[in-house]
Structure formats: structure tokens, C-alpha cells
C-alpha positions, 0 to 999 in steps of 0.5 A: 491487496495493496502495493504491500504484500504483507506476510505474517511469518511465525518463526523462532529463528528469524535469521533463518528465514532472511534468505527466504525473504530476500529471495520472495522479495526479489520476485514480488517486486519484479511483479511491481510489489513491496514484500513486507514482513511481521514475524511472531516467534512463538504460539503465545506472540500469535495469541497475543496478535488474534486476540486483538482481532486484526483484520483479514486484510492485513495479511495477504500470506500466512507462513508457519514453521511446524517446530518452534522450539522449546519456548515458542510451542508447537507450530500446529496450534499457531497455524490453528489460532491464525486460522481460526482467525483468518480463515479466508487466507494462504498459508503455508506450513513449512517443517525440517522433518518429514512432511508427513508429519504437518499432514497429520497435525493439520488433520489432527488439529483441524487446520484447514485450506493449508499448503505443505512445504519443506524448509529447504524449498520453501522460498520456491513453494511459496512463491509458486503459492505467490504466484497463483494469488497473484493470477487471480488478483491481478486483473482488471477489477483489482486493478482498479483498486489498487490504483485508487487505493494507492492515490488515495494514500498519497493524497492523504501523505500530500494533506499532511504535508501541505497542513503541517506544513502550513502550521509550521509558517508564521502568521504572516506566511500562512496567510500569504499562502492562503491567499494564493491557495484559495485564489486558485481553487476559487476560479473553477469555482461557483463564485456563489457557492455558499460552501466554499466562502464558508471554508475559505477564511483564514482559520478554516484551511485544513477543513476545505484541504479536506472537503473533497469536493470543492479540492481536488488531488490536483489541487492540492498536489499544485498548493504542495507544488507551490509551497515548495517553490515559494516558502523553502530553501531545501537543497532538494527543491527542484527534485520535490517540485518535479516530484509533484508535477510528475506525480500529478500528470500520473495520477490524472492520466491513469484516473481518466483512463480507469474512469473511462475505458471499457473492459473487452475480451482479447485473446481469452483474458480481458483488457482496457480498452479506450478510444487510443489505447489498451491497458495489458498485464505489462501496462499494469506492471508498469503502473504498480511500479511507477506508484511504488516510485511515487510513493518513495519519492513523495515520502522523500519529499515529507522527510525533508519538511519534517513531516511524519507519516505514519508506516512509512 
């Protein structure tokens, strides 16, 4: 599971479902969570979907309306295609009628590991189906994995900002720049390090921005920083600038804590535990909250040089 929670929503009127969605998203983002949305209108969008074999992690929910309407098929065979596909992930399969009547389609088409929901309820059943995911994945282990892979992601946004950036320049301006950037990365550096002399001419730039292991996020977050003061006029550079160095200070001070805390058994649940600190459910909350801030602000910054960045 990442920041986004991701549901797949098989619907032949979406509009009925957007107080639905708004309710489950108010209460996924109090849990410091995006609630995005892909909605298929009909059992042939469903196939069509399957049949280019997504993985299981692109959707950490699955709802299903049972009647689809004359032209979108039956509801059943949809929650059928998708679990035959997916068969590790929670669905709920919701109706206007009697709910009898999805108990005997799921029995009847083999539809298993389903919730059953009534379209006047459904925003409260599925997020008591919302709820109980979130117990079990938001631990210390997933923890883990969100932070990183959430860091991961907007170093990547920050590398392609700095090189489309950087292209964008005159040659003159790109060679500056690079000038600055390799000084900088080249005094914690080995001066005898093969690696790097090999990286650092003029025409080798997005190869060491790449090469994790001579630049670092941080380094790379100061280059972005730097850029920004020395090589724009946008009238939001001071805001972009403290973006950086807000950003930077966050990830370093939650990385360590991650790389260096153990994990000890507190009142029956298990918590973070460093020399000066511990890490609870609220510290969690707050992490996933201030990513989430992170990532608006850091995709504010890409907006405004122009840069695009792929789902965002």
C-alpha cells in the first residue's frame, strides 16, 4: 500500500457514487491517505482491463455494483473476471435489491473472499471494510515501506526536475551549473575515485544524478535547491526554495530514525523505539501527512519549471 489508496469502482452511474466516494475520502485522508478512483462502467471495460494483466498492487480495493444496467451486464460476472485476476484483494459487492440475491451469485459464480453491502450503506460498510485493512497494514513493517517508497518517488520527481531543468539552459548556463554540482559532490568525495572523474564531464550529468552511489537524495535535493536560487525568476522561489530544504531536513530526519530504531512491545502493540524517542500510530499519522505535503509541494515546484511528471 502506498499514500494512494487506489480503488477500482465498477459503476454504470458514476454520478451515484460521488457522495460515496467523497464520504470514503474525507475518512481515508484523516488516516493521512489520497482516495483515488478508476471507474469501469460495464462487464466488457472490466475485461477489457484484465485482459492486460495489471498487477494486484494496483488496486488496494475492489467495489462492484451487482446490476450494471442493460448495456454494462451483469454485476456477477464482473466481480468474477476481477477475481479471478485478483485474487488476494477486498471487494465489495454492493446492490439496490436484496442482498440475498449477491449471496447467491457469488455462490452461484464461485466469487470468493467477497464483502456484501446495500447501496444505501455502502459508504459506511466499505469503510469498515477500509478500516480493518488499515489495521493490519499500518504497522511498523509497512511503515517502513511506505516512507521509502513514498522518498523514493519524489527523489525520482527531483531528478527530473534538476535534468529537464538543466536541459532547458544554454550551454553556457548548464556548464556553470555543472561546475557547482560536481564541486559540491566531489568534497565527501574520494578524490581518487575512478568512478566519479569518469562521471563528472560536462556530458555525462543525468548518468552521475543517477548513480546512487556517489549522489545522494540530499544532494541532489541541495543541486534542486541551488538551481532554483541561482538560475530562475519564478515569482514563487523562495516558496520552492523552502520546499527543498523543508523537504530535505524531513527525509533525512525520518530515513535515520527508520534505519536506526528498534522495534519493542509497548502496551500489547509494537513501537519504534530510539535512544530519545518513540514512533506510535500518531507519529505515523503524521509522517503520511507530511509526505502527502511534500509531494504537493514538490510537484508545485515541477509545475512552475515546466516539468512533467507522469500521474501526477
Amino acid at each position: 500500500m502506498r499514500l494512494d489508496f487506489n480503488i477500482l469502482w465498477v459503476e454504470d452511474h458514476p454520478d451515484r457514487i460521488e457522495e460515496d466516494f467523497i464520504a470514503l475520502k474525507c475518512e481515508l485522508n484523516a488516516q493521512g491517505f489520497n482516495a483515488v478512483k478508476t471507474v469501469l462502467p460495464s462487464v466488457d471495460s472490466v475485461k477489457s482491463l484484465m485482459s492486460k494483466n495489471p498487477s494486484e498492487d494496483a488496486f488496494d480495493l475492489i467495489l462492484v455494483d451487482f446490476d450494471l444496467g442493460d448495456s454494462g451486464g451483469n454485476g456477477g460476472d464482473a466481480a468474477k473476471a476481477i477475481r479471478d485476476q485478483f485474487s488476494h484483494r477486498e471487494m465489495v459487492f454492493y446492490t439496490g435489491k436484496p442482498i440475498k440475491e449477491l449471496n447467491e451469485t457469488a455462490f452461484e459464480k464461485d466469487i470468493q473472499g467477497v464483502y456484501f453491502a446495500s447501496r444505501d450503506t455502502l459508504a459506511d460498510e466499505t469503510f469498515n471494510v477500509i478500516d480493518n485493512m488499515l489495521r493490519k497494514v499500518v504497522d511498523i513493517s509497512h511503515t517502513r515501506g511506505i516512507v521509502m517508497a513514498e522518498t523514493s518517488d519524489l527523489d525520482h520527481y527531483i531528478d527530473l526536475c534538476l535534468i529537464s531543468s538543466f536541459e532547458g539552459q544554454t550551454e553556457d548556463r548548464q556548464k556553470s551549473f555543472h561546475k557547482k554540482i560536481v564541486e559540491k559532490i566531489s568534497g565527501s568525495l574520494d578524490k581518487s575515485n575512478k568512478k566519479f572523474t569518469k562521471l563528472s564531464s560536462f556530458d555525462k550529468f543525468s548518468e552521475l544524478l543517477d548513480n546512487k552511489y556517489l549522489v545522494t537524495s540530499s544532494d541532489k535535493i541541495r543541486a534542486m535547491s541551488d538551481f532554483l536560487e541561482l538560475f530562475t525568476n519564478l515569482s514563487n522561489k523562495k516558496t520552492h526554495i523552502k520546499t527543498m530544504k523543508d523537504y530535505m531536513a524531513f527525509q533525512i530526519d525520518v530515513r535515520n530514525v527508520l534505519a536506526h530504531v528498534k522495534i519493542v512491545s509497548k502496551n500489547g502493540s509494537k513501537v519504534f523505539q530510539g535512544k530519545n524517542y518513540n514512533v506510535d500510530g500518531q507519529r505515523m499519522l503524521e509522517w503520511r501527512n507530511a509526505l502527502r505535503d511534500h509531494r504537493e509541494k514538490i510537484n508545485a515546484v515541477a509545475r512552475d519549471l515546466g516539468v512533467i511528471i507522469e500521474g501526477q
